[in-house]
KETIRO-291988 format. One record per residue: residue number from 1; residue in one letter; x, y, z of N, C-alpha, C, O, CB in turn. Coordinates in nm, 4 decimals, always signed. Each point is the difference from the previous one (the first is absolute). Glycine has a CB too. Layout:
<nodes>
NODE	k	r	n_X	n_Y	n_Z	ca_X	ca_Y	ca_Z	c_X	c_Y	c_Z	o_X	o_Y	o_Z	cb_X	cb_Y	cb_Z
NODE	NUM	a	X	Y	Z	X	Y	Z	X	Y	Z	X	Y	Z	X	Y	Z
...
</nodes>
This chain:
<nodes>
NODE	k	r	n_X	n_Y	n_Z	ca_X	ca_Y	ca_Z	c_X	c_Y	c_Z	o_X	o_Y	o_Z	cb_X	cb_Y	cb_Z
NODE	1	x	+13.4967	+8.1428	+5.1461	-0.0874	-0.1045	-0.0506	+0.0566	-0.1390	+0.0274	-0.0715	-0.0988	+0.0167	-0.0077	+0.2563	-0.1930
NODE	2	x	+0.2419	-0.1588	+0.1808	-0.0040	-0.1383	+0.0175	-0.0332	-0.0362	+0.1609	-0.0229	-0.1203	+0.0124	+0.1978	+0.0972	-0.2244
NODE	3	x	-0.1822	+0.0902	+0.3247	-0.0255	-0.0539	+0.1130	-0.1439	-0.0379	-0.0127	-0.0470	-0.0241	+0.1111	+0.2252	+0.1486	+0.0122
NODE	4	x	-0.2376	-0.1339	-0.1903	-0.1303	-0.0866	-0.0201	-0.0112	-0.1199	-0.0252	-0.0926	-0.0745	+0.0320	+0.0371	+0.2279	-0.0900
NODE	5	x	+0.1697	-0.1825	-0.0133	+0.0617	-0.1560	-0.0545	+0.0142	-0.0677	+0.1178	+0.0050	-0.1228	+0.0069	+0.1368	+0.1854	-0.2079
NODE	6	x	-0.1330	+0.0347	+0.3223	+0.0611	-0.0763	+0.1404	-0.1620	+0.0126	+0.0711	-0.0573	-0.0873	+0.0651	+0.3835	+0.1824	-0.0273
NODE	7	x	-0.3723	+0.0293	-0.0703	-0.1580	-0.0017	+0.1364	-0.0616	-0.0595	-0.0244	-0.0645	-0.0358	+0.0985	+0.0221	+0.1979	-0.0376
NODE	8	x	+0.0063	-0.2163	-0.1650	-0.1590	-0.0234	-0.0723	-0.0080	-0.1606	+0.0117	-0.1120	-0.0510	-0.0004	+0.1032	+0.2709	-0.2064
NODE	9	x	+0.1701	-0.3349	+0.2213	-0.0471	-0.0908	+0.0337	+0.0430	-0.0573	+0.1288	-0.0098	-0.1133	+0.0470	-0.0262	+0.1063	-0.2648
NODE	10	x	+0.1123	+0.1736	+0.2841	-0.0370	-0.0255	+0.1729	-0.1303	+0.0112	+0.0402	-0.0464	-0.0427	+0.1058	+0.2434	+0.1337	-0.0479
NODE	11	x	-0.2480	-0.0398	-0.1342	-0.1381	+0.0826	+0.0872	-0.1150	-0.1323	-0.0618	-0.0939	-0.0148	+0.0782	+0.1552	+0.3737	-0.0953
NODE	12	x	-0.0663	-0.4374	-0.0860	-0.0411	-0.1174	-0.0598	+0.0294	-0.0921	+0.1072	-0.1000	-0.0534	+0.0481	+0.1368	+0.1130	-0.2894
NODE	13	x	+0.0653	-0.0893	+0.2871	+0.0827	-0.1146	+0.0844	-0.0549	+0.0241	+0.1847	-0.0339	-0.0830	+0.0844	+0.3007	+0.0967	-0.2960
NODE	14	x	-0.2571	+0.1054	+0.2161	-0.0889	+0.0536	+0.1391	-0.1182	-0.0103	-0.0366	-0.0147	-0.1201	+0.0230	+0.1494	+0.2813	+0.0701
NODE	15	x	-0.2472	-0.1222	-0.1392	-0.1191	-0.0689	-0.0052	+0.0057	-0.1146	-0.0283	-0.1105	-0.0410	+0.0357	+0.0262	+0.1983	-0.0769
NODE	16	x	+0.1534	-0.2642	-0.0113	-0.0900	-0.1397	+0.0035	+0.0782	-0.0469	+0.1643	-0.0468	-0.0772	+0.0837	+0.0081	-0.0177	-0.4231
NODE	17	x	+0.1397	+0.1546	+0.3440	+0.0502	-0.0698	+0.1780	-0.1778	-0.0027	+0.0542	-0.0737	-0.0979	+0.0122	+0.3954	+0.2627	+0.0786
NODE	18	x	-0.3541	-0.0022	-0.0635	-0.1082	+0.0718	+0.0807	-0.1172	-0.1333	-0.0686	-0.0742	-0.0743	+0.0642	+0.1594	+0.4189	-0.0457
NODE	19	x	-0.0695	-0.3382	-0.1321	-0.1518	-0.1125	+0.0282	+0.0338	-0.0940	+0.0007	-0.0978	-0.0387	+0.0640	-0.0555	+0.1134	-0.1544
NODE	20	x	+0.2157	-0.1730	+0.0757	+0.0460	-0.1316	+0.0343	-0.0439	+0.0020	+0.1814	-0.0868	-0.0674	+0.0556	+0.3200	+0.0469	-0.2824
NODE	21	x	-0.1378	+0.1235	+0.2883	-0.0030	-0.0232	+0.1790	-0.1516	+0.0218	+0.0126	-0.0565	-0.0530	+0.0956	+0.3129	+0.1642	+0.0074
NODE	22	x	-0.3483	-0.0168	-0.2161	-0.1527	-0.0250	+0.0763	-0.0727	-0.0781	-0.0840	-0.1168	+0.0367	-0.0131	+0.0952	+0.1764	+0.1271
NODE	23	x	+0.0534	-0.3062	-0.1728	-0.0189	-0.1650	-0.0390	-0.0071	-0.0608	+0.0889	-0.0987	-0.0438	+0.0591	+0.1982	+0.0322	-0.2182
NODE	24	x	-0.0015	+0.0032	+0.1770	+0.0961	-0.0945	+0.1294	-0.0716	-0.0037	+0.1517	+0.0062	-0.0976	+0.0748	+0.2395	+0.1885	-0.1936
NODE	25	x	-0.3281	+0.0591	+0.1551	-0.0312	+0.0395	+0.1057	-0.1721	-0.0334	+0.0512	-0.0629	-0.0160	+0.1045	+0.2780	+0.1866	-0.1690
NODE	26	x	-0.2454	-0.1678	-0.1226	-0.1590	+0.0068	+0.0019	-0.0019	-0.1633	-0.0118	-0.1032	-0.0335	+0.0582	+0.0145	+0.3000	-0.1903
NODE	27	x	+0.1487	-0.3719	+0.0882	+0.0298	-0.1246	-0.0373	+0.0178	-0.0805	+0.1693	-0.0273	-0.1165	+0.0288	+0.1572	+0.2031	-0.3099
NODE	28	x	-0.0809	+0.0115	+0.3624	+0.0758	-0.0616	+0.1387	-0.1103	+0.0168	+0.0971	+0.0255	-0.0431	+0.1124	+0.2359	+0.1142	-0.1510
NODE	29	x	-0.4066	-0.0055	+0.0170	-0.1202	+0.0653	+0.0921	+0.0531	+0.1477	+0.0947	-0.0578	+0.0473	+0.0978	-0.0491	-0.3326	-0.0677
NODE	30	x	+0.2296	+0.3339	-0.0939	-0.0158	+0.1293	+0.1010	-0.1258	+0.0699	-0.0392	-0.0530	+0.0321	+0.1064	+0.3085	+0.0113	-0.0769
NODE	31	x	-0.3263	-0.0055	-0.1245	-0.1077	+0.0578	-0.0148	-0.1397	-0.0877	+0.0630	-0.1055	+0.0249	-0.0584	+0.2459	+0.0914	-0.1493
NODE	32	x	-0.1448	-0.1886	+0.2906	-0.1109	-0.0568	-0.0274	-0.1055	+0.0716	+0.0939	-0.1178	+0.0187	-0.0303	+0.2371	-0.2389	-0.0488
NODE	33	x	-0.0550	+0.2599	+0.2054	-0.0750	+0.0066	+0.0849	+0.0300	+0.1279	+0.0987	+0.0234	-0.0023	+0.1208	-0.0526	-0.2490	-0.1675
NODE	34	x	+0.0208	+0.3678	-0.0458	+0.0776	+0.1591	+0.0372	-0.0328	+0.0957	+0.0864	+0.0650	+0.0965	+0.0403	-0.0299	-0.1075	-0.2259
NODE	35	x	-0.2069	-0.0478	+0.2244	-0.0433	+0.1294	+0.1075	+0.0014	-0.1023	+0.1093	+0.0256	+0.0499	+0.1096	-0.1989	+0.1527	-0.2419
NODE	36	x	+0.1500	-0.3496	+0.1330	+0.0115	-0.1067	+0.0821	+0.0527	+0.0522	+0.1358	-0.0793	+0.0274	+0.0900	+0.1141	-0.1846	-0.2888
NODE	37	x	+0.1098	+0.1721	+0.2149	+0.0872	+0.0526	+0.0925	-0.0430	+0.0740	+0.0664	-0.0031	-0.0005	+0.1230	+0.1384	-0.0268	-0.2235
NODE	38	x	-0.1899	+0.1310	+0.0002	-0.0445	+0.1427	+0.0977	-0.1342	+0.0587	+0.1023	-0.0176	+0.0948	+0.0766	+0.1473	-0.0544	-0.2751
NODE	39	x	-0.2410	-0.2055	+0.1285	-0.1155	+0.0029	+0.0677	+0.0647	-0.0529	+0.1096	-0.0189	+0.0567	+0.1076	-0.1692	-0.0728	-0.2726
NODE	40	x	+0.2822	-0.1095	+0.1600	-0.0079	-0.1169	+0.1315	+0.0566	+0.0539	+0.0916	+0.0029	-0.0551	+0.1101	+0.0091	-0.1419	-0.2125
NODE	41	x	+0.0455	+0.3147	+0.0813	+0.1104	+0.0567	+0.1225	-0.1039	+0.1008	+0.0833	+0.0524	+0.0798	+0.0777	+0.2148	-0.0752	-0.2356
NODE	42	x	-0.3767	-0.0050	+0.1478	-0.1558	+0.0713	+0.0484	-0.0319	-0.0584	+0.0908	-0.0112	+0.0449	+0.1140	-0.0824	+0.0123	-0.2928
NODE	43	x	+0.0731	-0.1716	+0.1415	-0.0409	-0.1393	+0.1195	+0.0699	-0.0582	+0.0769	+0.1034	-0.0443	-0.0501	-0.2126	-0.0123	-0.0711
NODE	44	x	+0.0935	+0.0379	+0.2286	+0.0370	-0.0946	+0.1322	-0.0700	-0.1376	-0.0344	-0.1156	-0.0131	-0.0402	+0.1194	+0.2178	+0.2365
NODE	45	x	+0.1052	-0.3225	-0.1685	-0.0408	-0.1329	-0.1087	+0.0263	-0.0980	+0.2138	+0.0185	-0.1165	+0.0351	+0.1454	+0.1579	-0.4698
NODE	46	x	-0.1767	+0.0789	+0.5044	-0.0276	-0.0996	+0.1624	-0.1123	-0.0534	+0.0258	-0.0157	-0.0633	+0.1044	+0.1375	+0.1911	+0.0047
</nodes>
């Protein structure tokens, strides 16, 4: 039982890392524009 004293506010401390970086990510426009890429690489832009 006491190694819980140790997981519970690693595993607390690893999730807010994990959402902070997709704060950080959704805040910066990596989400903005996700299938974008995958249509334009279809087309010839000659």
């Amino acid at each position: 039982m006491d190694v819980l004293l140790i997981l519970v506010p690693a595993a607390l401390l690893l999730g807010l890392i994990a959402l902070a970086a997709f704060l950080w990510a959704l805040r910066n426009g990596q989400y903005d524009d996700p299938a974008g890429a995958a249509g334009r690489i279809l087309f010839d832009d000659d």
